[in-house]
C-alpha positions as CSV (number, residue, x, y, z in Angstrom):
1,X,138.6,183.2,77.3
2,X,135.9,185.5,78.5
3,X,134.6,185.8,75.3
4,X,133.9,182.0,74.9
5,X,130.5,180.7,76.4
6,X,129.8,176.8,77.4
7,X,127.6,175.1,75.6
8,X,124.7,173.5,76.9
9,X,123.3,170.1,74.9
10,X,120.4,170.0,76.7
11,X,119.3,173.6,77.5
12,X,115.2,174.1,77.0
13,X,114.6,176.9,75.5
14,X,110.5,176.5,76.3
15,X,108.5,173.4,77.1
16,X,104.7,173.2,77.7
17,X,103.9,169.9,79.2
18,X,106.2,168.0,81.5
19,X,108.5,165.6,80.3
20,X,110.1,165.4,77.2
21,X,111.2,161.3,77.2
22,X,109.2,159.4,74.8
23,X,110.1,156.5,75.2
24,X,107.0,154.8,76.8
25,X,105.0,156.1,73.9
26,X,107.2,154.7,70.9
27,X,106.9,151.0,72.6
28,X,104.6,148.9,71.1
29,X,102.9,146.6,73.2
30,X,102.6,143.4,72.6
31,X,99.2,141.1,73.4
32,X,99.6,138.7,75.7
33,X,96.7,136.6,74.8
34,X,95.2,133.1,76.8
35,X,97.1,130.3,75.6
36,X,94.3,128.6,74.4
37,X,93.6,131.9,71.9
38,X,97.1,131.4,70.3
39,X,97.9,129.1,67.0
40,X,101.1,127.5,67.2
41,X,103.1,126.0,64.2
42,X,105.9,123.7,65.1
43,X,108.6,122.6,62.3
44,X,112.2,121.5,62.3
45,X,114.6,122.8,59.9
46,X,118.5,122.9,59.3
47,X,118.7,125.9,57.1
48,X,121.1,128.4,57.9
49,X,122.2,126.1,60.9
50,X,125.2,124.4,59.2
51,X,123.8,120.9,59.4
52,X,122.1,121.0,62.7
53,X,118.8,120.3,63.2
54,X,116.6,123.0,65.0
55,X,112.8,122.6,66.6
56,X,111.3,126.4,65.8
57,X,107.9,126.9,67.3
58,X,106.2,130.6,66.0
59,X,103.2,132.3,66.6
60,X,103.4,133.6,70.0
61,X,101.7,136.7,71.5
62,X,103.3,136.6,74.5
63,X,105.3,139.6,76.3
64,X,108.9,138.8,76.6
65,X,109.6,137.7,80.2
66,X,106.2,134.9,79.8
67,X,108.2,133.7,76.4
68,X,111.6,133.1,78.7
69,X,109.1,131.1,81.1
70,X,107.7,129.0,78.9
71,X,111.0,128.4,77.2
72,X,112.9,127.1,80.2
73,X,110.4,124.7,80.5
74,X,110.5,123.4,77.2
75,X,114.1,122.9,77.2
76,X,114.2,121.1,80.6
77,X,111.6,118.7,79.2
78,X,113.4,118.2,75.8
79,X,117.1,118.0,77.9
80,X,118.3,120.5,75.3
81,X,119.7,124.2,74.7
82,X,117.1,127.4,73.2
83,X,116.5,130.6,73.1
84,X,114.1,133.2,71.7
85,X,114.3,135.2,69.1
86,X,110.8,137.7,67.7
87,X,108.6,136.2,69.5
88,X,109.2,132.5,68.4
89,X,111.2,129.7,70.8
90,X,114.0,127.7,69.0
91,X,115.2,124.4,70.7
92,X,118.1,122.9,69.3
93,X,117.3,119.2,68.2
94,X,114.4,117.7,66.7
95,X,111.4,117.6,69.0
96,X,108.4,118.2,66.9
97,X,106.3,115.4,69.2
98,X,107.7,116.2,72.6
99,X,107.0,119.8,72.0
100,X,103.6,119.5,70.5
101,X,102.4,117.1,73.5
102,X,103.5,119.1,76.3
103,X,102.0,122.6,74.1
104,X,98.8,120.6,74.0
105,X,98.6,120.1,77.7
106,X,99.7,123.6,78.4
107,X,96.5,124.7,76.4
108,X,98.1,126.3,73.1
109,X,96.6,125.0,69.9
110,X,99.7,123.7,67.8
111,X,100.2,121.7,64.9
112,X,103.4,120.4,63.4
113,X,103.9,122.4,60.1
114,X,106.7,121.2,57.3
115,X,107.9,117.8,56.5
């Protein structure tokens, strides 16, 4: 046993500058633009939903926690379940009108896209 040396997984051999965790650098950032500097599309769709109908809003520059804001207060107005999912909101039920009334007053530019 005295010929056996530990391993070490995160022994430096040299290092010029500080830290080594990079992980602040490979994060993208995201805009998080006015709301009236944002273009909105609202449609409903069923695909891939096994017959239930879903209200998807996209577009959003938005950082994550204002997205989760906004959300809960679409849902409380519509009385209905969502979530996000890259950067676009998806409340269950149709609500094209609702949606695109309360949007308008919030200041976002949205139409209602699809049939």
């Amino acid at each position: 046993m005295a010929g056996k040396r530990k391993s070490n997984q995160n022994r430096i051999a040299y290092q010029e500058f500080g830290n080594t965790d990079n992980s602040l650098a490979l994060t993208r950032g995201v805009p998080d633009l006015p709301p009236n500097k944002q273009d909105l599309r609202i449609q409903a769709t069923r695909s891939g939903r096994k017959g239930k109908t879903v209200t998807i809003i996209t577009g959003f520059q938005h950082q994550p926690e204002t997205l989760t804001k906004l959300l809960k207060q679409l849902k409380s107005q519509c009385g209905s379940g969502g979530t996000v999912k890259d950067n676009t909101l998806e409340i269950q039920g149709d609500h094209k009108q609702p949606l695109l009334e309360t949007l308008t007053k919030l200041g976002y530019k949205a139409k209602i896209s699809g049939g």
